[in-house]
VOGU-3710 file (C-alpha; in Angstrom, 3 decimals, decimal comma):
1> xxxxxxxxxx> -20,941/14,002/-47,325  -21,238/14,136/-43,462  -17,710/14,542/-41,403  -17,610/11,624/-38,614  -16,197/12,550/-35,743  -14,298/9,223/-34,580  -13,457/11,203/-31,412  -16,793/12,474/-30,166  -18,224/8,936/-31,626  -15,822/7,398/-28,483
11> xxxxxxxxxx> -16,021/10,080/-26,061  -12,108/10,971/-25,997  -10,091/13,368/-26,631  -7,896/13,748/-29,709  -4,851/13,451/-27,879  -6,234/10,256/-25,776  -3,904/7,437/-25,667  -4,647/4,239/-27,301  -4,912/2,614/-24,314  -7,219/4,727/-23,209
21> xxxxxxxxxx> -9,342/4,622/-26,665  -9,565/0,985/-26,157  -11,293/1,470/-22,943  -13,791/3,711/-24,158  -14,726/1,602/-27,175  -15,003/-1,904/-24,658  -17,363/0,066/-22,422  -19,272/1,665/-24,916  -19,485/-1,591/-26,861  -20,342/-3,320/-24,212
31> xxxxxxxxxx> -23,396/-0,795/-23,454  -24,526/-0,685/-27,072  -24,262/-4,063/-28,396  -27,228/-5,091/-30,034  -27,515/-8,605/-28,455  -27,779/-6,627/-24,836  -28,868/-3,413/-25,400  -32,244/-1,840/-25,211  -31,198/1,812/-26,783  -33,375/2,129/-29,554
41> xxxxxxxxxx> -30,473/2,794/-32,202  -27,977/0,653/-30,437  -27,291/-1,425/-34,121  -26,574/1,757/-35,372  -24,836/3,246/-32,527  -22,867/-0,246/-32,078  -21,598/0,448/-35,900  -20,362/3,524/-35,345  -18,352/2,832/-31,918  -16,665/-0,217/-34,170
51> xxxxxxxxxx> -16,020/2,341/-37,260  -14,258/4,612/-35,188  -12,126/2,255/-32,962  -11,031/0,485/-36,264  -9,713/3,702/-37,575  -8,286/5,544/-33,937  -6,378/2,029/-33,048  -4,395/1,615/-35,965  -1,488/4,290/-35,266  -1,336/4,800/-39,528
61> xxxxxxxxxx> -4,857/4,569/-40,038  -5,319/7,433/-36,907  -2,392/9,930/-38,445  -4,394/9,925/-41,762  -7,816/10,423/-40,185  -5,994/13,369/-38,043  -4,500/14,547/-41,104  -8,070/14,529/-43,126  -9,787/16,222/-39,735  -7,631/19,118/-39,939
71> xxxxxxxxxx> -7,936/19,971/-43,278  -11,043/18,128/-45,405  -13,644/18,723/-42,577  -15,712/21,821/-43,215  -17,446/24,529/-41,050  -21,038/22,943/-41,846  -20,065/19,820/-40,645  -19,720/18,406/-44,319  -16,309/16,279/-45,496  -14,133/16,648/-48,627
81> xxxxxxxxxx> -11,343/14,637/-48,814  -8,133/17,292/-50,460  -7,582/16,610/-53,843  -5,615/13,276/-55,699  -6,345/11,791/-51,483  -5,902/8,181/-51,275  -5,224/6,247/-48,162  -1,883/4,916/-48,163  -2,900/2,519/-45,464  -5,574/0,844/-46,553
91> xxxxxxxxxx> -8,049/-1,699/-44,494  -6,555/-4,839/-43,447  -9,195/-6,713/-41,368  -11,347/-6,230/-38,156  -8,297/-6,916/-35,770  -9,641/-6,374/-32,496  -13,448/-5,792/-33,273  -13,297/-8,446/-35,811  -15,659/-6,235/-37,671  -17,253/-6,384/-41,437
101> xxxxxxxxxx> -16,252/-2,965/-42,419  -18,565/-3,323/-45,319  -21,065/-2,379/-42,634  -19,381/0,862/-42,316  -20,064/4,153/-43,507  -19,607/6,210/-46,754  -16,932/8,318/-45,127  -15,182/5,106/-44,290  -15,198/4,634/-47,538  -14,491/7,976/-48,980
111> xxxxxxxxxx> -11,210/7,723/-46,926  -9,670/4,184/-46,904  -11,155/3,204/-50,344  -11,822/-0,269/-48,933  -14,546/-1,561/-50,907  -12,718/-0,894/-53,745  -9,203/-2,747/-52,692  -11,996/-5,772/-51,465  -9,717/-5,683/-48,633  -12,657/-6,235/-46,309
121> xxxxxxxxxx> -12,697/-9,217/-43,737  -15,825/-11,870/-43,864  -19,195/-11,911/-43,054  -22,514/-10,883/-44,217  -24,218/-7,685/-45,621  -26,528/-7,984/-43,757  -25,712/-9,200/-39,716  -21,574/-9,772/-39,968  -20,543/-7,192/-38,283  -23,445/-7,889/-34,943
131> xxxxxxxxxx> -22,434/-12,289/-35,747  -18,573/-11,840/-35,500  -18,250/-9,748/-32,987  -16,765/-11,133/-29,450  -16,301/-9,004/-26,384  -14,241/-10,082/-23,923  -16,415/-9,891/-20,421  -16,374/-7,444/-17,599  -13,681/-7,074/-15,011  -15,388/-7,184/-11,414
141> xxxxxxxxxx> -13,457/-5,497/-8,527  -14,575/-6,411/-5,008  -13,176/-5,364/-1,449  -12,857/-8,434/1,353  -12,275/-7,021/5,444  -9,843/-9,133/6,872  -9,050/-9,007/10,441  -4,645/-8,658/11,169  -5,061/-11,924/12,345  -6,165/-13,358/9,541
151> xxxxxxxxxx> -4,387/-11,716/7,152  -0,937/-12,383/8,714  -1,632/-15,989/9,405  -4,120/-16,542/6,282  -7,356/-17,875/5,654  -10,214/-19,108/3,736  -13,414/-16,442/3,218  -16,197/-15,886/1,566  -16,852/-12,486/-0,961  -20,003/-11,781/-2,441
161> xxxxxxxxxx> -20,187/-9,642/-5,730  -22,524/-8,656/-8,483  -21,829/-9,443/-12,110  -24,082/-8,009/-15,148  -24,935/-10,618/-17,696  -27,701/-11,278/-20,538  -30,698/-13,570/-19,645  -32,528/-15,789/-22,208  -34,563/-12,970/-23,919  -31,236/-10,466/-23,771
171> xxxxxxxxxx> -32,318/-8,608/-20,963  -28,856/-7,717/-18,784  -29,701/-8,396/-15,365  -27,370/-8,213/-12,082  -26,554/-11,779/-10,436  -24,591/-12,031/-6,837  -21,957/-14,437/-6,759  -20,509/-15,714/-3,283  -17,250/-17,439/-3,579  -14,466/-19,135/-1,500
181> xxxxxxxxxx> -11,480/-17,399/-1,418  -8,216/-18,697/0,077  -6,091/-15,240/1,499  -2,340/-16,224/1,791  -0,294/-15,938/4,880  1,242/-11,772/4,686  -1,805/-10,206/2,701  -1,040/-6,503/3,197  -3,871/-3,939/3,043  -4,604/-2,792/-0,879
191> xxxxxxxxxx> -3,028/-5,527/-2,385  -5,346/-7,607/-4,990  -5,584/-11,116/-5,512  -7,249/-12,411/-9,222  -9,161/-15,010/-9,944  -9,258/-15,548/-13,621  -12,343/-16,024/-15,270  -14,590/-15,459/-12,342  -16,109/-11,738/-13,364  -18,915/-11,232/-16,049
201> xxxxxxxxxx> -19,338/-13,222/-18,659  -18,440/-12,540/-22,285  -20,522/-11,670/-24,810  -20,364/-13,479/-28,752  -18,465/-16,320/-27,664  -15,634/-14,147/-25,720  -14,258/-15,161/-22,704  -14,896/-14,070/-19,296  -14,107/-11,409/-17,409  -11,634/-11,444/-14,042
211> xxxxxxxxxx> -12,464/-10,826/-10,474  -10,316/-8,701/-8,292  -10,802/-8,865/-5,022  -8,846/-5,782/-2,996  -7,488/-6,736/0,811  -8,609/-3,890/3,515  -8,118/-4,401/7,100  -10,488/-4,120/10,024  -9,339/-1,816/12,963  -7,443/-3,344/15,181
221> xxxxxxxxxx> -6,977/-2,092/19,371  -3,323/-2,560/19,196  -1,748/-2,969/16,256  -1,281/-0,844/13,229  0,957/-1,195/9,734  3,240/0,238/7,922  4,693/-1,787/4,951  5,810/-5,193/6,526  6,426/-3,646/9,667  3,771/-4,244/12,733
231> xxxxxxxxxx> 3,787/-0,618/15,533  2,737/-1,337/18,399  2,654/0,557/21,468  3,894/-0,373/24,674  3,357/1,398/28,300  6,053/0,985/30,929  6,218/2,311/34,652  8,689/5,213/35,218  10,820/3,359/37,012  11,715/0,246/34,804
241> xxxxxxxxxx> 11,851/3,131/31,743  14,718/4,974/34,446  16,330/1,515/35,507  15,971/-1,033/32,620  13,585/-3,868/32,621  12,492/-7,151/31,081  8,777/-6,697/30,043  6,531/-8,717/27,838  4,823/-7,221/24,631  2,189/-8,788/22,493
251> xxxxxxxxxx> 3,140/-10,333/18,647  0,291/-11,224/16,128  -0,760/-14,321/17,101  1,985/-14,679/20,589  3,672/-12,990/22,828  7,650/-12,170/23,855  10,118/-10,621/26,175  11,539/-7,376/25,518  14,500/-5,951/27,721  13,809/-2,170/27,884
261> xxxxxxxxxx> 17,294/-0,518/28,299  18,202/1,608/31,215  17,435/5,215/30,858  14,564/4,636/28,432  12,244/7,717/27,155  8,816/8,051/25,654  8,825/7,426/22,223  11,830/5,477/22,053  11,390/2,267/19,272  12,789/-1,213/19,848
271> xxxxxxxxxx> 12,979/-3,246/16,867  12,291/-6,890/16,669  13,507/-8,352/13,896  11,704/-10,932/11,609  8,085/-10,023/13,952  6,220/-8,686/11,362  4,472/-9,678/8,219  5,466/-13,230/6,654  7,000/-12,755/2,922  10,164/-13,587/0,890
281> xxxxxxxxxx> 11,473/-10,411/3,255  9,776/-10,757/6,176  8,494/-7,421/8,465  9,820/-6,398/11,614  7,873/-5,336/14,703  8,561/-2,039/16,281  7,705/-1,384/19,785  7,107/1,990/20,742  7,575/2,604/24,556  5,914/5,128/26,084
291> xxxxxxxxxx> 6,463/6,122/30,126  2,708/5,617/31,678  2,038/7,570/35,129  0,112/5,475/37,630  -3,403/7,529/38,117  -2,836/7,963/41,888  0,480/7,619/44,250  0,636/6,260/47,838  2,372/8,581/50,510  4,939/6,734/50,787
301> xxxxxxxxxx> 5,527/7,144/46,309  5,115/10,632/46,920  7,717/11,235/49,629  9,780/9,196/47,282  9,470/11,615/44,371  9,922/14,272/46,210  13,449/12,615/47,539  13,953/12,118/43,490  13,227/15,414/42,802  15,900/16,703/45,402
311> xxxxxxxxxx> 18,348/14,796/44,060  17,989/15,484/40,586  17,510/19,634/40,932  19,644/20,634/38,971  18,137/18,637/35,920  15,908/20,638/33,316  13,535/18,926/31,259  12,642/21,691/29,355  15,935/23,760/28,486  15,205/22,745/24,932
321> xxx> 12,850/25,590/25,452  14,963/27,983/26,772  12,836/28,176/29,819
//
């Protein structure tokens, strides 16, 4: 007899994890099953894709196949189980697939030996593997552009999506969806919100799918993020950077007074504690001052610097160079 391939038959590598097994067999279920499908052998196809996943998720059921690959496949592509072989696990059920694995193959057969234990779970010859089979719907993922604004005070929005599901006569077809979504107060960029049962619908009787909607952020002129924290940069004159001032900075959503200390640089980071985005620990702000130039002195700000810069000779801004 033929050698089945439960491998190729998924698309996955021998050493895939089962994790990643079960994904391949929902997505190629999903494409092949026969109430949905328009492949020509998708029955057949679908029969395979549940023979193999019943045999690569079972961790006993997998080592044996493994076991059998290695040494009863042949060159030509033809199977021989080793001699005195008999599976020492056996078939308990459909588990996942819920399938009739008397619609399975000979090589099924030839292996586990389940006909002959009757160890098979329900269902007709002749549709109980197509009739008992439920697959869980589709998980939709969706992105939503939120403003800082909105994000850090919260808000209701609207997200439209597309979800693939079977019309009357089993054709899939796409369908947009528009809900109403409520964003909490402190929605950072990438984080997901879920809304349970709101992606495609299941096929069989199983239950829907979930929609996750990911939070991105619009540009914003002034403000940008990192973690809880809100940067923002601040200009101040020379002067109240050299003397120490009281200036006021903008917040999300207000505005506060900030005493810049005396002797103040570019680049130099004030923190305001609690500023940032709302949560269990809230954010900080950090305000990053940087010394802004006017574009064009009077005389009389000019004789002044050059006063400034008679008194303060003997003061190098760039020894760090060693120039």
């Amino acid at each position: 007899m033929d050698f089945k391939d439960y491998y190729a038959v998924l698309g996955v590598s021998e050493s895939a994890s089962s994790e990643e097994i079960k994904k391949a067999y929902r997505k190629l279920a999903r494409k092949y099953h026969p109430d949905v499908s328009k492949e020509k052998d998708a029955d057949t196809r679908f029969k395979d894709l549940g023979e193999a996943y019943e045999v690569l998720k079972d961790p006993e059921k997998r080592a044996e196949y493994d076991q059998l690959r290695k040494y009863g496949a042949k060159a030509d592509g033809s199977f021989e189980p080793p001699p005195g072989w008999q599976s020492a696990s056996g078939f308990g059920g459909g588990g996942y697939t819920e399938a009739d694995a008397r619609q399975f193959s000979d090589f099924f057969e030839e292996i586990f030996g389940g006909r002959r234990r009757g160890g098979f779970s329900g269902g007709s010859d002749s549709g109980g593997f197509r009739q008992n089979m439920k697959m869980r719907g589709e998980d939709v993922h969706a992105r939503i552009a939120l403003f800082l604004e909105e994000a850090f005070h919260g808000c209701d929005k609207q997200v439209s999506f597309t979800v693939h599901e079977a019309d009357p006569h089993g054709r899939v077809i796409p369908r947009q969806k528009t809900l109403k979504v409520k964003i909490p107060a402190g929605m950072r960029e990438g984080q997901h919100i879920r809304l349970k049962g709101q992606g495609a619908p299941g096929i069989g009787g199983g239950e829907p799918g979930d929609l996750f909607i990911e939070v991105e952020f619009a540009p914003h002129p002034h403000f940008t993020i990192e973690g809880r924290d809100v940067m923002v940069t601040v200009p101040v004159a020379p002067w109240e950077a050299a003397l120490g001032a009281t200036v006021t900075v903008p917040t999300v959503g207000s505005k506060v007074n900030v005493k810049v200390p005396k002797g103040s640089t570019s680049g130099r980071k004030l923190r305001l504690k609690g500023k940032g985005f709302p949560g269990k620990h809230p954010g900080d702000q950090i305000v990053v001052l940087q010394v802004a130039m006017p574009e064009k002195h009077s005389p009389e700000a000019e004789k002044l610097y050059a006063q400034l810069a008679e008194a303060e000779k003997n003061f190098n801004p760039r020894s760090r160079l060693h120039v």
